[in-house]
C-alpha positions in Angstrom: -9.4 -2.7 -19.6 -6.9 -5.2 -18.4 -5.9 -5.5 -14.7 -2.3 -7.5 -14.1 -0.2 -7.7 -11.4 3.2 -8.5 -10.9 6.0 -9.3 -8.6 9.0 -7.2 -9.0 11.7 -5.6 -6.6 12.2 -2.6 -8.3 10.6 0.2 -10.5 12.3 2.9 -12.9 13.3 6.2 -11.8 10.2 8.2 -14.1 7.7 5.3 -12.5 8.7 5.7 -9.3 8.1 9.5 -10.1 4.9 9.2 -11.8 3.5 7.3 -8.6 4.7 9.5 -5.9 3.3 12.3 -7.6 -0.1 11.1 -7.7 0.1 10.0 -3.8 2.1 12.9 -2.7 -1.8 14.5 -1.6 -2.3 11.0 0.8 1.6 11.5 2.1 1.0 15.0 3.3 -2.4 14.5 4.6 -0.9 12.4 6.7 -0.8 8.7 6.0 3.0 8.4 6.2 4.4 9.0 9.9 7.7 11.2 9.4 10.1 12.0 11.9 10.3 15.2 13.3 13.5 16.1 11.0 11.6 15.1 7.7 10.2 18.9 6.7 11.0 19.2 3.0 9.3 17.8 0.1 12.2 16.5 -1.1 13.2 14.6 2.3 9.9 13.2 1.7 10.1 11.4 -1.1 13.5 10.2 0.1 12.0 8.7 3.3 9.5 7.4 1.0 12.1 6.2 -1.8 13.9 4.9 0.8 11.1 2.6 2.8 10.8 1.3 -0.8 13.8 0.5 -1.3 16.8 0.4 1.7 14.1 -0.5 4.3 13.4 -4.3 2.7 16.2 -4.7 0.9 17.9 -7.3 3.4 14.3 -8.5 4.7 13.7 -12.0 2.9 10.5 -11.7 3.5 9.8 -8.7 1.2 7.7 -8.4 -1.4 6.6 -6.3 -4.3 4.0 -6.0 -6.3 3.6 -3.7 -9.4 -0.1 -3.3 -10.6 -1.0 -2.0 -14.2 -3.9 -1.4 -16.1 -3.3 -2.0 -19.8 0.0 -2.1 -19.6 0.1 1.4 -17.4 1.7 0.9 -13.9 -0.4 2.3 -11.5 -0.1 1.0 -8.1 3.4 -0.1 -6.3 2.7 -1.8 -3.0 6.3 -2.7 -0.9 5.4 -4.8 1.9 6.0 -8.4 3.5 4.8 -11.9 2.6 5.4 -13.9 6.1 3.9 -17.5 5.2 0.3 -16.7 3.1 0.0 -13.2 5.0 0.8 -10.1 2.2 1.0 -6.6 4.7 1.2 -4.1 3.0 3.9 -1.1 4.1 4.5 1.2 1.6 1.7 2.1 -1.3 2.2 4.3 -4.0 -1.1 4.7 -6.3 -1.5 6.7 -9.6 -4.6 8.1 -10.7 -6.1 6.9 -13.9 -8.2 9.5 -15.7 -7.5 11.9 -12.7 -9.3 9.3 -10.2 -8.6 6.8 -7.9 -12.0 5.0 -9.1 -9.8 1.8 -9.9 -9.3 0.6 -6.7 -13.4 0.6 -6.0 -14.1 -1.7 -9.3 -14.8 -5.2 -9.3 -12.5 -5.7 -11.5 -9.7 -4.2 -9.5 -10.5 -6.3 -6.2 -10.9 -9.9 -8.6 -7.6 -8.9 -9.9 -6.2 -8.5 -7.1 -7.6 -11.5 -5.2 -6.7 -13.9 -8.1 -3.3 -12.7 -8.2 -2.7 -13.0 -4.6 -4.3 -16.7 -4.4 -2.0 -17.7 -7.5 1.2 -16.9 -5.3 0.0 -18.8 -2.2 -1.4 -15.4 -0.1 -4.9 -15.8 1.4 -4.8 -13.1 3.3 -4.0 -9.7 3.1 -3.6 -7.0 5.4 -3.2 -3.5 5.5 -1.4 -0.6 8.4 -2.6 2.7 8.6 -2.9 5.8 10.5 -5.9 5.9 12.3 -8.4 8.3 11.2 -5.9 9.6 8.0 -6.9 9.3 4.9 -5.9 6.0 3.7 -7.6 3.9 6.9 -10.8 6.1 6.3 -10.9 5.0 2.6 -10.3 1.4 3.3 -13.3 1.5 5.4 -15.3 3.5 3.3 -14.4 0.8 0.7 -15.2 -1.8 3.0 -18.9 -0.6 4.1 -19.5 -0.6 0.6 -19.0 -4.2 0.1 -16.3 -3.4 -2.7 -13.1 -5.4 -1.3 -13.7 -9.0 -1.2 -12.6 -12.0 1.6 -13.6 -12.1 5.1 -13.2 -8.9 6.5 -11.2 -7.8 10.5 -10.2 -4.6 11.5 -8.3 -3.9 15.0 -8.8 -0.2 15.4 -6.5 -0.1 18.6 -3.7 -1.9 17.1 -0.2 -0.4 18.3 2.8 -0.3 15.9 6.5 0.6 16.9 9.1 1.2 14.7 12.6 0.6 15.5 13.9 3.7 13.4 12.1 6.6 14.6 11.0 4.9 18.0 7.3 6.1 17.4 4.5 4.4 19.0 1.5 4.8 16.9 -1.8 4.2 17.1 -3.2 2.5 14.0 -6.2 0.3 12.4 -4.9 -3.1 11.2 -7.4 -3.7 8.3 -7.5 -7.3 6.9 -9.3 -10.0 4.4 -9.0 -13.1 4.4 -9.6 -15.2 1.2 
């Protein structure tokens, strides 16, 4: 099994498909914040498509990284590189073999680490809804030892989004190479 990843700005229609499909169960279960007005499933994967896509598009600091295993996307991550600082913003994440295992392997989190320090990122840092899904995995992953750097968590971090004017409370999760 091969691990790569890749910068690029944009995925095909059928990937971009194939991925929110498999994270459609973290969207609903909360992960995503959606405005009030957001109630369909296909308005959701526009507001998703679109914070891929429209929401970066004139940020300079945007980046993108495709991950595949074998060849196999499997994990999109939209977010921003500000100087060696990758946060990640929007993840979509397939499931190989019907699992999310992957993303616990040591092969996964060396992939990912080397990849990041070969593009100048030591540190990477992740928003989420506190107490969803995602943030619970990330520290379930974390208390296992399985994601590597020097680890920092701010449970009580407040994000505010210009668009919807929400004013979330969130856990800002982050390692440091």
């Amino acid at each position: 099994m091969t691990i790569t990843f890749e910068k690029i700005d944009k995925i095909d229609d059928a990937t971009f498909d194939n991925l929110y499909a498999d994270s459609l169960d973290d969207i609903n279960s909360g992960t995503i914040v959606k405005p009030d007005d957001v109630i369909t499933d296909e308005q959701t994967k526009q507001l998703v498509h679109d914070s891929c896509y429209l929401t970066y598009t004139v940020d300079e600091n945007r980046y993108c990284v495709l991950a595949k295993k074998d060849d196999t996307p499997f994990m999109w991550i939209v977010g921003t590189k500000n100087n060696n600082v990758f946060r990640w913003e929007t993840v979509l994440n397939a499931k190989i073999d019907g699992s999310r295992e992957i993303f616990a392997t040591q092969e996964f989190q060396n992939a990912y680490a080397e990849y990041l320090k070969s593009v100048g990122i030591n540190t990477w840092e992740i928003l989420c809804v506190k107490d969803k899904r995602v943030d619970t995995y990330f520290i379930g992953l974390q208390n296992a030892g399985k994601c590597l750097g020097s680890y920092n968590s701010d449970a009580t971090y407040t994000r505010q989004t210009d668009l919807e004017e929400l004013n979330n409370t969130a856990s800002l999760h982050k390692w440091v190479f």
